[in-house]
C-alpha positions as CSV (number, residue, x, y, z in Angstrom):
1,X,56.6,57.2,66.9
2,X,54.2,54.9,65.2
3,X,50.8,56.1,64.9
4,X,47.4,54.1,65.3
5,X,45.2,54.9,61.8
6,X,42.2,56.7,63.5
7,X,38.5,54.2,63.1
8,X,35.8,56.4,61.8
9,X,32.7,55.5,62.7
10,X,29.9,54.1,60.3
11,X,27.6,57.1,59.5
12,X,23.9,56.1,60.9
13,X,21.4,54.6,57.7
14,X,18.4,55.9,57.6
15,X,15.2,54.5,55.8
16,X,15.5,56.5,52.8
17,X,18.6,55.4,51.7
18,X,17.7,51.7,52.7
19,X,15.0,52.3,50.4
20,X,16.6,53.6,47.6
21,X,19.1,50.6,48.1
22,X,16.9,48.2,47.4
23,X,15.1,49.8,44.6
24,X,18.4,49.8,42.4
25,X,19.1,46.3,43.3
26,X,15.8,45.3,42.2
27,X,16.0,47.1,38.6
28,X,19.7,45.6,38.0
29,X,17.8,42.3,39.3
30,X,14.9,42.2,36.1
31,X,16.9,43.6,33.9
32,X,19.6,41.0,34.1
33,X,16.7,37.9,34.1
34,X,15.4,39.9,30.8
35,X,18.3,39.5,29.2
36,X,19.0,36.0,29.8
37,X,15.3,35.1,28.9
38,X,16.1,36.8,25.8
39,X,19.0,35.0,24.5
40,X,17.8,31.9,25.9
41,X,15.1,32.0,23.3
42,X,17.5,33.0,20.7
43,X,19.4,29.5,21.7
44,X,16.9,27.3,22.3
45,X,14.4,28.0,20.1
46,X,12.2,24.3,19.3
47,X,13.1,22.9,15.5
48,X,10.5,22.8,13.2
49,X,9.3,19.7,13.3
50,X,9.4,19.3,17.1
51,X,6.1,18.9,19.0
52,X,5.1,21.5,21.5
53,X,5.2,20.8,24.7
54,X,1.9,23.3,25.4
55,X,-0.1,20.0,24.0
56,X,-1.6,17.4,26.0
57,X,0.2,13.7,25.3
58,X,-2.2,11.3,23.7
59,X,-3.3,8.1,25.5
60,X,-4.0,6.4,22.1
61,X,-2.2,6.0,18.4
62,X,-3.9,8.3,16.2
63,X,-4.9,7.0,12.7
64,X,-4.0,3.5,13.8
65,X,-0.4,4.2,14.2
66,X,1.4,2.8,17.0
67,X,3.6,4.9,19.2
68,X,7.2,4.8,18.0
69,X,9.4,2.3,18.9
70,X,12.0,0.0,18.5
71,X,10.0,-3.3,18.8
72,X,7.2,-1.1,16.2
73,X,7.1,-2.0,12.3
74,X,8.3,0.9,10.1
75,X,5.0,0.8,8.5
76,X,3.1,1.2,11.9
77,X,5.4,4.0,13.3
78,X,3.7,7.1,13.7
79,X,5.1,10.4,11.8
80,X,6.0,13.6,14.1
81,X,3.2,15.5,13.7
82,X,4.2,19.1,12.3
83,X,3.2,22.3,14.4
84,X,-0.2,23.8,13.1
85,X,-1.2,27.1,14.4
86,X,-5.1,27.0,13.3
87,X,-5.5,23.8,15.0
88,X,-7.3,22.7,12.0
89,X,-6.0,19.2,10.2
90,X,-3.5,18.2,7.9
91,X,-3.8,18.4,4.4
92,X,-4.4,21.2,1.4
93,X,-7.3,23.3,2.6
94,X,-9.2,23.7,-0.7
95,X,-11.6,27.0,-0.9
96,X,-14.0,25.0,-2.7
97,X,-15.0,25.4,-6.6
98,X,-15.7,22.9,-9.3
99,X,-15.1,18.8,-8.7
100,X,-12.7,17.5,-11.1
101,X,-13.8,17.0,-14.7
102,X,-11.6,15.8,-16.9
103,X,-12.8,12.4,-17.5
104,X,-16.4,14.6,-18.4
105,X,-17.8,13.1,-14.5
106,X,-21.8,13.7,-14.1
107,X,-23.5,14.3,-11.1
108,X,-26.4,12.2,-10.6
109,X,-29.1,11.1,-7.8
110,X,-31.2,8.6,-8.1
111,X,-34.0,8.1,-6.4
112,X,-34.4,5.0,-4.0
113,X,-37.6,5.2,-1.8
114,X,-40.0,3.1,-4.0
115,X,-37.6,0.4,-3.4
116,X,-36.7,0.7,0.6
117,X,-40.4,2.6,1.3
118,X,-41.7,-1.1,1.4
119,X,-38.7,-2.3,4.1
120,X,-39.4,-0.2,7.1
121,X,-38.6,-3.1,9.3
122,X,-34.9,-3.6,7.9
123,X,-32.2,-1.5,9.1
124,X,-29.9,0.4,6.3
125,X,-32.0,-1.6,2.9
126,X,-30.5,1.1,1.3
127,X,-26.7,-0.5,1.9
128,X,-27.7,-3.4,-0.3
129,X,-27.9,-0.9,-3.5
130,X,-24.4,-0.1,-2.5
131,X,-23.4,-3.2,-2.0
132,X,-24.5,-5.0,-5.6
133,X,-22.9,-1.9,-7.5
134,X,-19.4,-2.2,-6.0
135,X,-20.0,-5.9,-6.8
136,X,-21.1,-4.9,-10.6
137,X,-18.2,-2.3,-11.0
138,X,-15.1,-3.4,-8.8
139,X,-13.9,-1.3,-5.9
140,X,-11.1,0.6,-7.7
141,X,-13.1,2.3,-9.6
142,X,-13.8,4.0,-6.8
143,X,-10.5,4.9,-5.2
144,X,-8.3,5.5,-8.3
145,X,-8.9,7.6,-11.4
146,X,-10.9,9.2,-12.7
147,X,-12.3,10.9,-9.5
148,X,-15.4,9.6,-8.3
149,X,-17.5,8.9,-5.0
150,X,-20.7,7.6,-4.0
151,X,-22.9,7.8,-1.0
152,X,-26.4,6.8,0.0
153,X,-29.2,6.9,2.5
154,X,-32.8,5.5,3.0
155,X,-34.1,8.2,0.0
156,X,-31.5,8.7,-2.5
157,X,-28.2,7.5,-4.0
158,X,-25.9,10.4,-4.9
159,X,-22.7,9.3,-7.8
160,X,-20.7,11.7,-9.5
161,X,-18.9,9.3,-11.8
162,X,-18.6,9.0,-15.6
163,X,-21.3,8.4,-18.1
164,X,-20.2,4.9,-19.1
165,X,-20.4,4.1,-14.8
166,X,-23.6,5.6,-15.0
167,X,-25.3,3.6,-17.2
168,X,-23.9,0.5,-14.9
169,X,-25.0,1.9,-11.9
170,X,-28.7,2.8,-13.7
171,X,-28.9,-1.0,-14.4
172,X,-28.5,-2.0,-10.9
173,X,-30.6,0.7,-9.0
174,X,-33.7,0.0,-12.1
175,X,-33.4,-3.8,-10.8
176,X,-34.8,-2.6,-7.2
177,X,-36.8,0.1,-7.7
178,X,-38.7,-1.0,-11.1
179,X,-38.1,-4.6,-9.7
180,X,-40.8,-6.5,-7.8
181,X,-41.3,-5.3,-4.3
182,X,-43.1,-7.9,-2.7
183,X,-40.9,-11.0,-0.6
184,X,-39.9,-13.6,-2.5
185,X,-39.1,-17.3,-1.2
186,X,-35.4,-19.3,-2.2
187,X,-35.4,-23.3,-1.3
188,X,-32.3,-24.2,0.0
189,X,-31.6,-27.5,0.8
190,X,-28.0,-29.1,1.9
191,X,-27.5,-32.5,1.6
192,X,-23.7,-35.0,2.2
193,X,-23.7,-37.8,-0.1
194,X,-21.1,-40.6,1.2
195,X,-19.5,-41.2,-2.4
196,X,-19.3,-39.3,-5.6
197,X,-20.6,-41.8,-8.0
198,X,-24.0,-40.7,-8.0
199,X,-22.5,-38.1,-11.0
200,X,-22.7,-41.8,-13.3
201,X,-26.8,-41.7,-13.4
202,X,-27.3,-38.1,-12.8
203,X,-25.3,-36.8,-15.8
204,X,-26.9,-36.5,-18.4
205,X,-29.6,-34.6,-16.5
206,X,-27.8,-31.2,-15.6
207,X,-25.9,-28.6,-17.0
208,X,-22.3,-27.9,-16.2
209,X,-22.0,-24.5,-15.4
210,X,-18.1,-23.2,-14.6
211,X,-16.5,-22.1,-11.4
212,X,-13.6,-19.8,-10.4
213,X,-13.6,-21.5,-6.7
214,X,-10.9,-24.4,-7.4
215,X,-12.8,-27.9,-6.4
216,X,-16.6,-26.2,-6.9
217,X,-18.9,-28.0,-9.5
218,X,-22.1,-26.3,-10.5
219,X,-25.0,-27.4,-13.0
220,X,-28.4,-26.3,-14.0
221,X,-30.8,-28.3,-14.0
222,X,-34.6,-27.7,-15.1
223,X,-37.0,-28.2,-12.4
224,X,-38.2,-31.4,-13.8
225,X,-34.6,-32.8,-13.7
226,X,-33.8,-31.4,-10.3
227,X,-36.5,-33.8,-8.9
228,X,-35.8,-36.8,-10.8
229,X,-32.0,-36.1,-9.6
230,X,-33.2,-35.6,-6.0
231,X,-35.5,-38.7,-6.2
232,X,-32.1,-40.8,-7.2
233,X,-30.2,-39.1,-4.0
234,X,-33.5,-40.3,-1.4
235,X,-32.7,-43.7,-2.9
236,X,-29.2,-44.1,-1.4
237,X,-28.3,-45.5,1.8
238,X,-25.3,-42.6,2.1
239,X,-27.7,-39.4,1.5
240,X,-28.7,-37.3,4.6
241,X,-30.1,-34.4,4.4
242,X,-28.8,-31.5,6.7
243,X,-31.1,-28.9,5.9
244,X,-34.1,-27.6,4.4
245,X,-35.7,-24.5,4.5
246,X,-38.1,-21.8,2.8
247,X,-35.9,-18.6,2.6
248,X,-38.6,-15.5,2.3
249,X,-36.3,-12.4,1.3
250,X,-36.4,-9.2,-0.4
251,X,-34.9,-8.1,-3.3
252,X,-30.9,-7.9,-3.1
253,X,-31.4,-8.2,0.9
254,X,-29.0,-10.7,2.3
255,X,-29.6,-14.2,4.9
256,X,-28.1,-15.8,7.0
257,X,-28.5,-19.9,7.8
258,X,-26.6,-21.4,10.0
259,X,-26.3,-24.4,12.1
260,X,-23.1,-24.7,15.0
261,X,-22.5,-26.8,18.0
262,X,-19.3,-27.0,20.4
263,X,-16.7,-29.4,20.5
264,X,-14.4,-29.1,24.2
265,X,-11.2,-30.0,24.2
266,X,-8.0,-29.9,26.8
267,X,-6.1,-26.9,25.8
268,X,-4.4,-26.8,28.7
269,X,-2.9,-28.0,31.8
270,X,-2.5,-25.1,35.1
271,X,-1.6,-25.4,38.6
272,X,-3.8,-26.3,40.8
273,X,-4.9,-23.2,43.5
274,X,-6.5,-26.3,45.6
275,X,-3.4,-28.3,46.0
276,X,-5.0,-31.2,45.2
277,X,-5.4,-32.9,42.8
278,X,-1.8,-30.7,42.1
279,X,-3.0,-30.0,38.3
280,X,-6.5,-29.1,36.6
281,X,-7.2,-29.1,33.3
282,X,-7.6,-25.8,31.1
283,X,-10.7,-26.7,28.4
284,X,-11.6,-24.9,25.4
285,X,-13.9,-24.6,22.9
286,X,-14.2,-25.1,18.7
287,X,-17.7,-24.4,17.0
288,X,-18.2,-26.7,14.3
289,X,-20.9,-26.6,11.6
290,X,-22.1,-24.2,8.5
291,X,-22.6,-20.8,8.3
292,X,-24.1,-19.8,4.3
293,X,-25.1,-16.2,3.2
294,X,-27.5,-15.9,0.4
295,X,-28.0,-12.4,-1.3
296,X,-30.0,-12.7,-4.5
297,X,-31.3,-10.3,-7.1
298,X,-33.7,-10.4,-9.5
299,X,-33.6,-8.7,-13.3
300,X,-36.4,-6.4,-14.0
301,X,-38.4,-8.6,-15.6
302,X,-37.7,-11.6,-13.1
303,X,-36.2,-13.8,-15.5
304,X,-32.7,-14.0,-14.4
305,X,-31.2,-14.1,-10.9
306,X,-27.7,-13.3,-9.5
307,X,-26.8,-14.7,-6.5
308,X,-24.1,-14.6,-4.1
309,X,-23.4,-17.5,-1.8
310,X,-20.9,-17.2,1.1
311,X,-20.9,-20.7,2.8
312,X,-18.3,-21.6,5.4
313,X,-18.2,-25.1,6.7
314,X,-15.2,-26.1,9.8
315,X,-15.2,-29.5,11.5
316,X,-13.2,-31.3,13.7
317,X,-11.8,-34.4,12.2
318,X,-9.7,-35.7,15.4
319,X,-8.4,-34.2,18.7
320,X,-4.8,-35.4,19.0
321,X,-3.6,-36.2,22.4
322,X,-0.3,-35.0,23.7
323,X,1.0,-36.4,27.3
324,X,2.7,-34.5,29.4
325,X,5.1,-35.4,32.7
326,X,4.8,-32.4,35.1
327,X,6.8,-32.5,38.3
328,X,5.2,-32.9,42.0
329,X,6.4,-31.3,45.1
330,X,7.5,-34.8,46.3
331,X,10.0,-35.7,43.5
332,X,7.5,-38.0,41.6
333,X,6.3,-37.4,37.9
334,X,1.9,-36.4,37.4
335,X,1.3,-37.6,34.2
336,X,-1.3,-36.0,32.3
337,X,-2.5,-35.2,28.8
338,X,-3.6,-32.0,26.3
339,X,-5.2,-32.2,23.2
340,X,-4.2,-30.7,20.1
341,X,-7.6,-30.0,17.4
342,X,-7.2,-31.4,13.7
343,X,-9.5,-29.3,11.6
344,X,-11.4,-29.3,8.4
345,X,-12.7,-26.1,6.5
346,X,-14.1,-25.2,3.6
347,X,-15.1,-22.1,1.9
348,X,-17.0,-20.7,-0.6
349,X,-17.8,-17.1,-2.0
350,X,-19.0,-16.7,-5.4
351,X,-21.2,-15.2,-7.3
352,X,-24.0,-17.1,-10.0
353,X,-26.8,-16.0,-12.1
354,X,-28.7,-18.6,-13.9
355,X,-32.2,-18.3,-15.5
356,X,-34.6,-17.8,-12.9
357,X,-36.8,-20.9,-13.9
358,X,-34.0,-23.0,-13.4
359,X,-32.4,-24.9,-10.2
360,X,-28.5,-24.4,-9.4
361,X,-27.1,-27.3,-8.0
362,X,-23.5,-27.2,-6.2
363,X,-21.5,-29.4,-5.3
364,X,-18.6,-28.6,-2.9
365,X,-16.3,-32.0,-4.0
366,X,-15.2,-34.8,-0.5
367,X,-15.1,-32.3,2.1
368,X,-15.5,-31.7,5.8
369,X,-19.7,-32.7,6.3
370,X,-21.9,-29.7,7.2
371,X,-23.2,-31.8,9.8
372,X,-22.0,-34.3,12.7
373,X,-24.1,-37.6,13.0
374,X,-24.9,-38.2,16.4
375,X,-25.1,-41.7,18.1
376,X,-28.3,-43.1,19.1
377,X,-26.7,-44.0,21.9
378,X,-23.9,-41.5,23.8
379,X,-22.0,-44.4,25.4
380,X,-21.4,-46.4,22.3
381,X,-20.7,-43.2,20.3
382,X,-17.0,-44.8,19.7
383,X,-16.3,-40.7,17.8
384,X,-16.2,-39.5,21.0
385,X,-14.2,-41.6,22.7
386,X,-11.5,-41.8,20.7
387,X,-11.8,-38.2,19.1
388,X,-12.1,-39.0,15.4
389,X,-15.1,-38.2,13.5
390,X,-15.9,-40.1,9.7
391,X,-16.6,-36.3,8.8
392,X,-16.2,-37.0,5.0
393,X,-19.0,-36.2,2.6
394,X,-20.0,-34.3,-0.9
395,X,-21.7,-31.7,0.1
396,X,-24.7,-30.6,-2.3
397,X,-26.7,-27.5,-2.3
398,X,-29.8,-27.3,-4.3
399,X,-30.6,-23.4,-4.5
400,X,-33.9,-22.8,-6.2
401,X,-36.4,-19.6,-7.3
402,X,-39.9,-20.4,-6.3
403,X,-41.2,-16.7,-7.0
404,X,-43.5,-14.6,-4.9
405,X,-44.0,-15.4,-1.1
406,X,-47.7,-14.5,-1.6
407,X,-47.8,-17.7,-4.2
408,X,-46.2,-19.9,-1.8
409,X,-47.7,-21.7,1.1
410,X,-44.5,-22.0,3.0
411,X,-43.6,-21.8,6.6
412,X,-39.9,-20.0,7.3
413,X,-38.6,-22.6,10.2
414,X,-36.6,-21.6,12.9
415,X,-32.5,-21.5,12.2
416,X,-30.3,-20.4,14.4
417,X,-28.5,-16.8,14.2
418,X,-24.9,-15.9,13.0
419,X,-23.2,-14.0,15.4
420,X,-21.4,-11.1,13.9
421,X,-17.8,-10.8,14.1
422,X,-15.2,-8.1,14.1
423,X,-14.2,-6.9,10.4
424,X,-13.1,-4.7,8.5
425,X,-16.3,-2.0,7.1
426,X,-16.7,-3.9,3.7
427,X,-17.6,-7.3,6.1
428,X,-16.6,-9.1,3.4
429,X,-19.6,-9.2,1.1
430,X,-17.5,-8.5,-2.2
């Protein structure tokens, strides 16, 4: 006779074995997560040159590197940056001690507040001293061997440089602070001469005087000769004179002359939001004129003058039209037209020094004319209808020393001002 298997029943829980359940589970529970945390940090620890995730990502390229991609230049690819724990940046922290000497460098500050004391109403005068040493002495003598630096404020200069740079760099700060203090006056005057030929009767009265600028002529020219040379000019028909002006400066200061106007043009044709007519024209803008820098600096004794003249001259000889067929809504052809600028510019940056009794005459060769003739009357001005200009001149620039401003009954005119432009620090002035 089969027998049933008897059912015990399930003994009653009570709390304090629920209790004590639970607690064990628990303790297996964190000590099982600890030991996977564990040897998950053992297998996926971050390389080396990874970048922790703990930082914030950067909005910007640092150092003016671009973020890394494919469409980036090698040379603009940023590197990883490598983990530092002090936070502090890259490079070999140095504990401090003595500045390199093994080229026998000197430290040496020179004093510059009887020369900038008397310019309290120009802003950084002490940035011209900088500026006419790195002119005298190159810049890689500043950024290569032997180690060297130099920095300045309204009061001092401070170089630590050799003794042989010293001695430069003594010659240039004695020509402002034992030069004369008070403002001084430079004539400019910029004149276009149709033809070249008046070189046949003015030769024999200047100087040649040579140029690195390919297609730049300079001559000096006693004062006496500069006006029997200006008095042949006044006697042609082709001579105008663009300007002429009293320049009161200080010593190694730089000005700025300029004279610009706007040419529009059709850059561009664009859909019209209107509907009709079905296209507008897109216009633009070309500023045409001069634009000369004069920085000059006297010796010690006033004799002799350095000066550098940065002149920039763009014109527009000719628009040049281009038609265009664009397509309307109705099948048919609008027939329009853009216009394409043909420019002119010239350039000059160069540095002369010439006795200071003595008159530097330059002469920029058949270039585009500083200055635009305008038409006595607008609606015959045939230029502007057909978008070519006769802008063909020698440009001539008589730059002359005329001593104190004190000694000079002279009036500064008006000129208007050079708006700045984005550059690099040095602005160009070297």
């Amino acid at each position: 006779m089969r027998r049933n298997p008897t059912l015990l029943a399930p003994a009653p829980v009570t709390i304090q074995d629920a209790i004590r359940k639970t607690a064990i589970f628990a303790i297996s529970l964190i000590a099982f997560l600890t030991s996977n945390e564990a040897t998950f940090a053992q297998g996926m620890a971050l390389p080396s040159s990874s970048v922790s995730r703990t930082q914030p990502p950067s909005t910007q390229p640092q150092g003016g590197f671009m973020p890394r991609n494919a469409d980036t230049p090698p040379s603009l690819q940023a590197a990883p940056n490598q983990p530092n724990p002090g936070g502090s940046p890259g490079g070999k922290l140095s504990s401090g001690g003595q500045l390199p000497r093994g080229a026998g460098q000197e430290h040496r500050v020179y004093d510059l507040r009887s020369y900038t004391g008397y310019l309290t109403t120009h802003d950084r005068p002490h940035q011209a001293v900088v500026d006419w040493i790195v002119r005298e002495t190159g810049t890689d003598v500043w950024h290569t061997e032997p180690f060297g630096f130099m920095s300045a404020d309204r009061d001092e200069l401070t170089v630590y440089h050799t003794n042989e740079m010293h001695q430069v760099i003594a010659g240039i700060v004695d020509r402002f602070v034992a030069g004369d203090k008070d403002p001084q006056v430079m004539n400019l005057k910029v004149m276009t001469v149709g033809n070249p030929n008046w070189r046949s009767r003015a030769h024999m009265l200047m100087q040649h005087v040579s140029v690195q600028t390919p297609g730049i002529q300079a001559w000096l020219l006693t004062k006496e000769n500069a006006a029997l040379v200006m008095n042949l000019l006044r006697q042609r028909t082709d001579v105008r004179q663009v300007q002429a002006v009293d320049l009161i400066m200080h010593n190694g200061q730089t000005e700025k002359l300029a004279s610009t106007r706007g040419r529009n043009y059709v850059i561009n044709v664009k859909p019209s939001p209107a509907g009709w007519p079905p296209y507008e024209p897109e216009t633009g803008e070309i500023q045409e004129g001069y634009q000369l820098e004069l920085s000059p600096l006297l010796s010690v004794d006033g004799r002799t003058l350095d000066c550098v003249i940065n002149a920039n001259i763009d014109q527009v000889d000719k628009f040049v039209p281009v038609e265009l067929d664009l397509p309307l809504p109705n099948q048919q052809v609008h027939r329009t037209k853009i216009e394409v600028p043909q420019l002119v510019s010239w350039r000059l940056h160069e540095r002369f020094r010439w006795p200071s009794d003595m008159v530097l005459l330059l002469s920029c060769g058949v270039v585009a004319s500083p200055d635009r003739t305008q038409s006595a009357m607008p609606f015959l001005d045939l230029g502007a209808i057909t978008g070519t200009t006769a802008g063909r001149a020698d440009a001539l620039m008589f730059v002359e020393f005329r001593g104190k401003a004190s000694q000079n009954l002279t009036q500064a005119p008006m000129v208007p001002q050079v708006s700045s432009r984005v550059s690099a620090p040095n602005r160009g002035r070297y």
